[in-house]
N, C-alpha and C positions, 0 to 999 in steps of 0.2 A: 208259764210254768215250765219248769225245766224237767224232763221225764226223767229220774233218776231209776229206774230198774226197767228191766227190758221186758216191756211185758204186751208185746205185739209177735207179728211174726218173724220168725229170723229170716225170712227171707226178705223179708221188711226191714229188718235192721241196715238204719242209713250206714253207710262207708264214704269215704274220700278215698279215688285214686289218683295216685300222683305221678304227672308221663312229662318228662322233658321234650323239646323237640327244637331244631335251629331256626325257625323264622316266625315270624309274626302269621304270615300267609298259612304256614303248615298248621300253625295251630289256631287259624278260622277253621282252615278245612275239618280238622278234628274237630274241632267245637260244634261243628253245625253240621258234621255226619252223627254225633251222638246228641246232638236235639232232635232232630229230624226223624233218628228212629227211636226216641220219647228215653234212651239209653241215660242220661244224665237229665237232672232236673237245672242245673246251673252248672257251668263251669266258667272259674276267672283264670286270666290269664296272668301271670308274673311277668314281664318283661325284665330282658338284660340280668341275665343271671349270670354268673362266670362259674363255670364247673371247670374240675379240674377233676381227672380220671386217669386210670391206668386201661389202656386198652391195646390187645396186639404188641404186648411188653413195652410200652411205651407211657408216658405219661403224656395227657394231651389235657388243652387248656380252650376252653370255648366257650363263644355267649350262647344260652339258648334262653328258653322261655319254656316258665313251669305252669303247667295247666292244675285246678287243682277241680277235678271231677268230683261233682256231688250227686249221688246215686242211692240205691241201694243194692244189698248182695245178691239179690238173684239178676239181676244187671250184670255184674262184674263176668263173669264168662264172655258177653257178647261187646262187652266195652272193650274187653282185649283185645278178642279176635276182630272187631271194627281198629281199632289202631292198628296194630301187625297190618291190616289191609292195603292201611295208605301212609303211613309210616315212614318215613325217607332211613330212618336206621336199620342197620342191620339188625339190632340188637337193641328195642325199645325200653327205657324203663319204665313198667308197668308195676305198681304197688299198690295193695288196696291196706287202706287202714279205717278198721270197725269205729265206729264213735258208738260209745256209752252213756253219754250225756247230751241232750238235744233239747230243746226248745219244744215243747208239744205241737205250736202250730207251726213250726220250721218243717219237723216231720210230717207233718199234715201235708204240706205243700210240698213238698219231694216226693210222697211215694202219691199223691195226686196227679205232679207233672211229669212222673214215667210209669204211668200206667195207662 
């Protein structure tokens, strides 16, 4: 059954953050510093991404790999400051994006496996 209205806690409300990073390795590391402290219930990994960015007025072109963190919001403070930690960027993309529509026992099983 698909929870169409949000009627848990918001702190409970699942989110996807989404953080690039350059190697396969950095983003085990990530992956398995936010299981480890119950921070994300799943995260997959995209391999071979080509981003192209403006950075230090330049336009720069590179493969990384997009993690795509499954959590919920009262997680998201310590999932950042966990990436900023071990992070090889200066400047990590870290975005959280709310989901509104969720699977009942999907949700079940997320905020199960980080708490």
């Amino acid at each position: 059954m698909i929870n169409n209205e949000v009627n848990y806690d918001k702190k409970q409300q699942p989110c996807i953050i989404l953080c690039t990073t350059n190697s396969q390795s950095n983003a085990i590391k990530i992956t398995q510093q936010l299981l480890d402290k119950h921070l994300a219930a799943c995260v997959s990994l995209l391999p071979e991404l080509t981003s192209l960015y403006r950075w230090k007025n330049e336009i720069v072109q590179d493969k990384e790999i997009l993690l795509l963190i499954k959590s919920i919001n009262k997680n998201q403070p310590a999932i950042f400051d966990t990436i900023k930690e071990i992070h090889p960027y200066e400047t990590p993309e870290l975005i959280k994006l709310d989901i509104n529509q969720v699977d009942d026992g999907y949700l079940a099983w997320i905020i199960k496996s980080v708490i």
